[in-house]
C-alpha positions as CSV (number, residue, x, y, z in Angstrom):
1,X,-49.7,30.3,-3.9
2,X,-48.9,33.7,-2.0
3,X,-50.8,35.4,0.1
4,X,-53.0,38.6,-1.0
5,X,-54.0,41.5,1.0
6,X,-57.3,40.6,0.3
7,X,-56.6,36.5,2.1
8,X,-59.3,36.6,4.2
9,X,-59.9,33.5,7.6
10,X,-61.9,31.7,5.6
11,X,-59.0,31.0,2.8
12,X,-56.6,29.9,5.2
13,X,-58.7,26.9,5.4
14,X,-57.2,24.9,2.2
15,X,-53.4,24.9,3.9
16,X,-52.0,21.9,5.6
17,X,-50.5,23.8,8.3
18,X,-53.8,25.6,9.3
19,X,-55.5,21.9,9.5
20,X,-52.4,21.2,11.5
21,X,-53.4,24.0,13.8
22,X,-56.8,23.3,14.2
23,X,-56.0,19.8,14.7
24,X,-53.0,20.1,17.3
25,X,-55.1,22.6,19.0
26,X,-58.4,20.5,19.1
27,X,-56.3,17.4,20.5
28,X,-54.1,19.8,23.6
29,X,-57.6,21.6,24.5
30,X,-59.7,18.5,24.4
31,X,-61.8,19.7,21.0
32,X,-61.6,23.2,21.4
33,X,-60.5,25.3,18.3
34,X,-58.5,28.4,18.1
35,X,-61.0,31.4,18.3
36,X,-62.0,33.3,14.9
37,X,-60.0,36.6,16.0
38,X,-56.9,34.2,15.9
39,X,-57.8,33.1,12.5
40,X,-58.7,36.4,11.6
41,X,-55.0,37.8,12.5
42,X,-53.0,35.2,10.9
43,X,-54.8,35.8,7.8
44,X,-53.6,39.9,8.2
45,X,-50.5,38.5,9.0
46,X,-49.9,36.5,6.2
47,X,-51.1,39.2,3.8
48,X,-48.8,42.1,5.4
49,X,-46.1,39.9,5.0
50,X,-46.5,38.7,1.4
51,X,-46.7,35.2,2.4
52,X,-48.5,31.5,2.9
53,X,-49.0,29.8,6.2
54,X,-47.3,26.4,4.7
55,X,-44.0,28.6,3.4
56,X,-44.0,30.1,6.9
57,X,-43.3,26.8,8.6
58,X,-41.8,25.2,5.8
59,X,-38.7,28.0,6.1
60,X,-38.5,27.0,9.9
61,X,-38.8,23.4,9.8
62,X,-37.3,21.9,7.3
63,X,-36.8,17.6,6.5
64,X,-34.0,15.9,7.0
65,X,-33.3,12.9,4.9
66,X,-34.2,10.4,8.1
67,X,-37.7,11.9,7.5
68,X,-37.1,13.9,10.9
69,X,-37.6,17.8,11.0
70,X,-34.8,20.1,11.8
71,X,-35.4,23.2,13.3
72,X,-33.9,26.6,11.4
73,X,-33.3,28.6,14.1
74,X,-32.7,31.8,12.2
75,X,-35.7,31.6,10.6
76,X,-37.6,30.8,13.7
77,X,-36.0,34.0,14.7
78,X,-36.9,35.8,11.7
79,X,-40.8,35.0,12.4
80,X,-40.7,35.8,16.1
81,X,-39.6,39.4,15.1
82,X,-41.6,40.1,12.6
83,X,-44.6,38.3,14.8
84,X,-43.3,40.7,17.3
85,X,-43.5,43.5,14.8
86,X,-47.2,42.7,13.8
87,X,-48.6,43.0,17.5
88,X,-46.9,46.5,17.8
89,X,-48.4,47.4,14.6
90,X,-51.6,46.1,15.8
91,X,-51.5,47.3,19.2
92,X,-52.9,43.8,20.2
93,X,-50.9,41.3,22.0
94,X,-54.4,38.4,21.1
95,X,-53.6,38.9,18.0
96,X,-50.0,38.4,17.8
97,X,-50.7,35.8,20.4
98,X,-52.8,34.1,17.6
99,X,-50.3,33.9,15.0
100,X,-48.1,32.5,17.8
101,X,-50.4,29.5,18.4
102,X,-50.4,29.0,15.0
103,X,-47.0,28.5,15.1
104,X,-47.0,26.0,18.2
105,X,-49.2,24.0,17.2
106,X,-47.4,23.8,14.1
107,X,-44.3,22.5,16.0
108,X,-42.4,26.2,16.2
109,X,-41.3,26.9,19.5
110,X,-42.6,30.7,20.8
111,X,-41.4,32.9,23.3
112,X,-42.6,36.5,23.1
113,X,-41.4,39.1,25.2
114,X,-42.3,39.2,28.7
115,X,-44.8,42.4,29.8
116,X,-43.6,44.4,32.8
């Protein structure tokens, strides 16, 4: 299933790795949940990029046959440009900074640029 630019928040809902997110985020802040704007700008980002949020982490963690998950660190790379090319597209740092939770709490590692 890929992404149109017509994915909207609300059809993120049926992927595992935006439960994952919800859930991950819920249990680090004590039952909160990520805000709608964040939900709102994975969904662009996801559509601009012609893509799913379970292929996203699928390319960047993949399984090994111990049942452990290996990290792909080019394509980890991959999304943190193109992450970084969506907030300077946007002009928003939130809302690259909600595809990037999206990402932790799916296991990915982030580190975005640091502002001067």
């Amino acid at each position: 299933m890929t992404a149109s630019p017509s994915a909207d928040a609300a059809a993120l809902e049926d992927f595992r790795t935006v439960q994952q997110w919800r859930q991950s985020f819920a249990r680090f802040w004590r039952g909160g949940e990520p805000e709608p704007a964040a939900f709102e700008a994975l969904a662009r980002f996801v559509a601009v990029n012609e893509v799913t949020p379970d292929e996203i982490i699928d390319s960047v963690l993949r399984s090994k046959e111990s049942g452990d998950l290996m990290l792909r660190t080019r394509a980890r790379r991959k999304w943190m440009d193109l992450i970084q090319e969506f907030e300077d597209t946007e002009q928003s740092r939130d809302a690259a900074n909600g595809v990037r939770s999206f990402m932790i709490h799916n296991g990915v590692a982030m580190n975005p640029p640091i502002l001067r």
